[in-house]
C-alpha positions as CSV (number, residue, x, y, z in Angstrom):
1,X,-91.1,119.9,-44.1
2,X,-89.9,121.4,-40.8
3,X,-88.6,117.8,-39.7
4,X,-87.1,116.8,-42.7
5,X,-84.9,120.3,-42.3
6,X,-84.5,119.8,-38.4
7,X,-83.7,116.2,-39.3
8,X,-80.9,117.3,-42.3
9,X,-79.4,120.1,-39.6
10,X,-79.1,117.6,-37.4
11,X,-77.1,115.2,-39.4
12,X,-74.8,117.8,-40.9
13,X,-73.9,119.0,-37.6
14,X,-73.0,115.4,-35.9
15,X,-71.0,115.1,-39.7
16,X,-69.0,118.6,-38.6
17,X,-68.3,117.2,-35.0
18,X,-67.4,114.0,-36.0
19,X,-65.4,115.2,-38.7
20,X,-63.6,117.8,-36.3
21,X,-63.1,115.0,-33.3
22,X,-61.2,112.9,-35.9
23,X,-58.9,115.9,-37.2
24,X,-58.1,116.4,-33.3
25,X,-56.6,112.9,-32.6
26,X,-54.3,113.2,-35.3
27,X,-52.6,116.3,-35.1
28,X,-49.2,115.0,-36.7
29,X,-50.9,114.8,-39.3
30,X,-50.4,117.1,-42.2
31,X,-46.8,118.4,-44.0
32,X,-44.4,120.2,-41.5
33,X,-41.5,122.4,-43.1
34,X,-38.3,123.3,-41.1
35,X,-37.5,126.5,-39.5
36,X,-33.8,126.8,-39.2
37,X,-33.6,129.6,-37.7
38,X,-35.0,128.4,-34.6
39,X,-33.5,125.2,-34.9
40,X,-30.1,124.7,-32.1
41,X,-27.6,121.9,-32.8
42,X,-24.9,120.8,-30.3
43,X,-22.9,120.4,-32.5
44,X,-25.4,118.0,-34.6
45,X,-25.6,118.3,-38.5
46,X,-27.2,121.4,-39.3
47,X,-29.6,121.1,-41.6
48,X,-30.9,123.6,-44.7
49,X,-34.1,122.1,-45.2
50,X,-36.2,119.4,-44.1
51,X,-39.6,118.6,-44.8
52,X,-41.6,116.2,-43.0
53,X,-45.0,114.3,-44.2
54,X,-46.6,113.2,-41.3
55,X,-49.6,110.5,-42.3
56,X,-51.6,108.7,-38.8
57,X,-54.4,106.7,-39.1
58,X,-55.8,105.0,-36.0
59,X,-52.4,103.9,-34.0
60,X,-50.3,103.9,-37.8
61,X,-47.6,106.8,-38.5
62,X,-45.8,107.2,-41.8
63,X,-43.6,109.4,-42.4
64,X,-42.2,110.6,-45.4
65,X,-39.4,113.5,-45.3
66,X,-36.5,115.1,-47.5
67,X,-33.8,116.7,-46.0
68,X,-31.1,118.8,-46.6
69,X,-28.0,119.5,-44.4
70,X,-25.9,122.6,-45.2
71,X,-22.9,120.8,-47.0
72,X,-25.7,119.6,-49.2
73,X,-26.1,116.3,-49.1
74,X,-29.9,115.0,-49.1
75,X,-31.2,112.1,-47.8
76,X,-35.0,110.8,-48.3
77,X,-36.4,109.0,-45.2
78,X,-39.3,106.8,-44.7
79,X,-40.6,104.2,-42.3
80,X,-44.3,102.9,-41.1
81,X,-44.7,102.6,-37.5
82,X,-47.2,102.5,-34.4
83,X,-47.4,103.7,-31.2
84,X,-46.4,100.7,-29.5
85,X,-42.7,100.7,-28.7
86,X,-41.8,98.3,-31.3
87,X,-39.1,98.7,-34.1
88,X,-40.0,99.4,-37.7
89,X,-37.7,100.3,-40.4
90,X,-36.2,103.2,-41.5
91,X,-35.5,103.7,-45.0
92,X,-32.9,106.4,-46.2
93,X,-31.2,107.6,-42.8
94,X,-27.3,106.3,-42.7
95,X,-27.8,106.6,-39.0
96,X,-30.8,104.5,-37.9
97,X,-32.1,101.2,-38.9
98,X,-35.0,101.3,-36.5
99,X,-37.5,103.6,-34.8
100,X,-39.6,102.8,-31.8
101,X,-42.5,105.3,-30.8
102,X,-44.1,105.5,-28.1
103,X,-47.6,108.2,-27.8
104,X,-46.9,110.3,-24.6
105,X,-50.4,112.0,-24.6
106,X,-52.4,113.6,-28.0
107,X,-49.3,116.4,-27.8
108,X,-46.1,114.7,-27.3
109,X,-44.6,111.1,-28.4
110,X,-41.2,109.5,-27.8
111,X,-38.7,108.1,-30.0
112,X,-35.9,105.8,-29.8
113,X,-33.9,105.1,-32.9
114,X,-31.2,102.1,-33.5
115,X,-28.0,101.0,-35.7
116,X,-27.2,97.9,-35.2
117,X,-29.0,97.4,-32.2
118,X,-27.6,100.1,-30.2
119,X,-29.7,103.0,-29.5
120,X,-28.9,106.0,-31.7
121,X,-30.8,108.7,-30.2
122,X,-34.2,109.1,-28.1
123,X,-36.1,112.0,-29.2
124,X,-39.5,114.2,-28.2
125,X,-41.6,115.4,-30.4
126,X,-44.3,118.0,-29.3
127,X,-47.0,119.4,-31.0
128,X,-48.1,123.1,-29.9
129,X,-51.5,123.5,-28.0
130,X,-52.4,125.3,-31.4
131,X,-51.5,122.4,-33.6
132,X,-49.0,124.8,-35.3
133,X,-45.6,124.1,-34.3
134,X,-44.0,121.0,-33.9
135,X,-41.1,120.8,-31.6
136,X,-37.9,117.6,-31.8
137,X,-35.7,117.5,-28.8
138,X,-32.9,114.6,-29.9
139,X,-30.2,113.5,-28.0
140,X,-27.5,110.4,-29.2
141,X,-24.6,109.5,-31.2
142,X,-24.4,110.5,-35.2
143,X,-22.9,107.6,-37.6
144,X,-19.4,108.2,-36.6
145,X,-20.5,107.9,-32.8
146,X,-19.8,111.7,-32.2
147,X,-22.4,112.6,-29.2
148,X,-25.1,115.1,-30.1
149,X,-28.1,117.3,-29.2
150,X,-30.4,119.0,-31.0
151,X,-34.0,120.3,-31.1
152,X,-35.7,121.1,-34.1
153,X,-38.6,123.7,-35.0
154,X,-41.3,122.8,-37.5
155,X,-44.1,125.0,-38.8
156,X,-47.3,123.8,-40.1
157,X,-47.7,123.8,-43.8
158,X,-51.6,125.1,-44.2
């Protein structure tokens, strides 16, 4: 009897740790919601709202978000990429055709985005050593080629 229990602790706890290790390399995953009162634009769109569905699986990122800028217009974005530095396409974002990403380390990634071609903006996304906040530093040209900067702060929905 004592074995059988030894032997039933032991798989539930290797079940926890594996479960736990495969939360930890994906910590985009999850829904992030828009602070904008911590968000700074230069000059940039600023935006109302904007929430972002973050879905990784193995090397695999889509993302799903709705945003809303404070004229109130809305846009609904989407796109499927990897971690490879290739283009995918972007669905719903007047201003970018493609993203490339690129995995930094298990905290921060890189983005490039394109129109036509022509780079849009490279961005950085960090994720806070508490998995909490998620941090986008953007830098490029909106659709009518006015420079900008921006960085926007995202809070974990739990």
């Amino acid at each position: 009897m004592r074995t059988v229990f030894r032997v039933g602790m032991l798989c539930l706890a290797m079940t926890l740790l594996s479960a736990t290790v495969a939360l930890a390399d994906d910590l985009w995953n999850g829904t992030w919601v828009l602070d904008p009162s911590a968000c700074t634009y230069n000059p940039g769109k600023v935006r109302k709202s904007d929430t972002r569905i973050y879905t990784v699986t193995g090397n695999k990122i889509h993302l799903s978000a709705d945003v809303e800028f404070a004229d109130g217009k809305k846009i609904h974005i989407e796109f499927d990429a990897a971690y490879d530095g290739k283009d995918y396409a972007v669905k719903g974002n007047p201003k970018v055709q493609t993203i490339a990403i690129e995995r930094i380390d298990e905290y921060s990634s890189k983005a490039t985005t394109k129109r036509d071609g022509k780079i849009t903006a490279v961005g950085k996304r960090m994720i806070s050593k508490d998995g909490d906040t998620m941090t986008i530093a953007n830098s490029g040209t909106d659709e009518d080629g006015v420079p900008y900067s921006d960085v926007l702060v995202f809070h974990r929905r739990k």
